[in-house]
TORBA-763213 format. One line per 10 residues: number of its first residue (from 1); their letters; for each residue x, y, z of C-alpha. Coordinates in steps of 0.05 Angstrom, whole numbers, plus 5000, padded with zeros to 4 digits. Example, Ala and Ser with C-alpha at 12.3 -4.5 7.8 and 13.67 -1.06 7.14 Angstrom:
1 = AS = 5246 4910 5156; 5273 4979 5143
//
This chain:
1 = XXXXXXXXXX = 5760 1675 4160; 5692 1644 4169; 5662 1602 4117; 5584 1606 4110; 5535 1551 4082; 5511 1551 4014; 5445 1566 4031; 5462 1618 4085; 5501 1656 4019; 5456 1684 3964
11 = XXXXXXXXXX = 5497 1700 3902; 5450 1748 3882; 5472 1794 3934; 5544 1818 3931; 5559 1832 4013; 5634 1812 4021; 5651 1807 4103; 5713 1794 4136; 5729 1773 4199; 5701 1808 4260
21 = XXXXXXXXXX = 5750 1813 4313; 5689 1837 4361; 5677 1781 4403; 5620 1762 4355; 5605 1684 4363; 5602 1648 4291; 5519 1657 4296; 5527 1728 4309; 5571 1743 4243; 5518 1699 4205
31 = XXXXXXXXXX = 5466 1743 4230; 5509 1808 4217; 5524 1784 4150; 5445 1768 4128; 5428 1836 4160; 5476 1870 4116; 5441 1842 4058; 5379 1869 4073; 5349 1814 4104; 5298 1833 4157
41 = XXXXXXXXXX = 5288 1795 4228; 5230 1749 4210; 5270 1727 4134; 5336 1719 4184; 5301 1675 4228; 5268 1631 4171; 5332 1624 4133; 5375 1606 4198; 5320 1560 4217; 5315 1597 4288
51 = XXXXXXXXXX = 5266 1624 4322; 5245 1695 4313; 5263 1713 4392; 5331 1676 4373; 5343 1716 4325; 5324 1778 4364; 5368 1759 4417; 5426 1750 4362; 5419 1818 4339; 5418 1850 4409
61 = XXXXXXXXXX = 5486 1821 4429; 5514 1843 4368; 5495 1918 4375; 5518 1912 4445; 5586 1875 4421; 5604 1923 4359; 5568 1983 4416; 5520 2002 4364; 5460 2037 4375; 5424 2000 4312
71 = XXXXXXXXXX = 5423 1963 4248; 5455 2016 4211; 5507 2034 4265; 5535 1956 4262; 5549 1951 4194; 5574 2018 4190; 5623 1994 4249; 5624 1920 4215; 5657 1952 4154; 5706 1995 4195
81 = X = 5734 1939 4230
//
């Protein structure tokens, strides 16, 4: 199971995620996780303390990982897996 930072987790925001057997690098599930909090691109990006092309990049391998065709698609898949 991966184990996420304090500050990457907000309490506030009850997303559970398990493990993603997907081929999804530890950065990737981080993103996948703040995106199904709500998070947009630009508040991912601040809060990972990457850049905002970074982050873009992030999300595109993980739509092409999970073969989703956007945000909703990969956490719909996330949760199925």
């Amino acid at each position: 199971m991966f184990e996420y930072s304090q500050e990457i987790i907000d309490k506030n925001l009850p997303v559970t995620m398990k493990r993603i057997d997907a081929g999804l690098t530890a950065r990737e599930n981080e993103v996948l996780l703040l995106l199904a909090k709500g998070l947009n691109r630009d508040e991912i990006a601040a809060k990972l303390i990457i850049s905002p092309e970074t982050d873009k990049m992030h999300i595109k391998n993980i739509y092409k990982k999970l073969k989703a065709k956007n945000k909703v698609d990969a956490l719909i898949k996330m949760k199925m897996l």
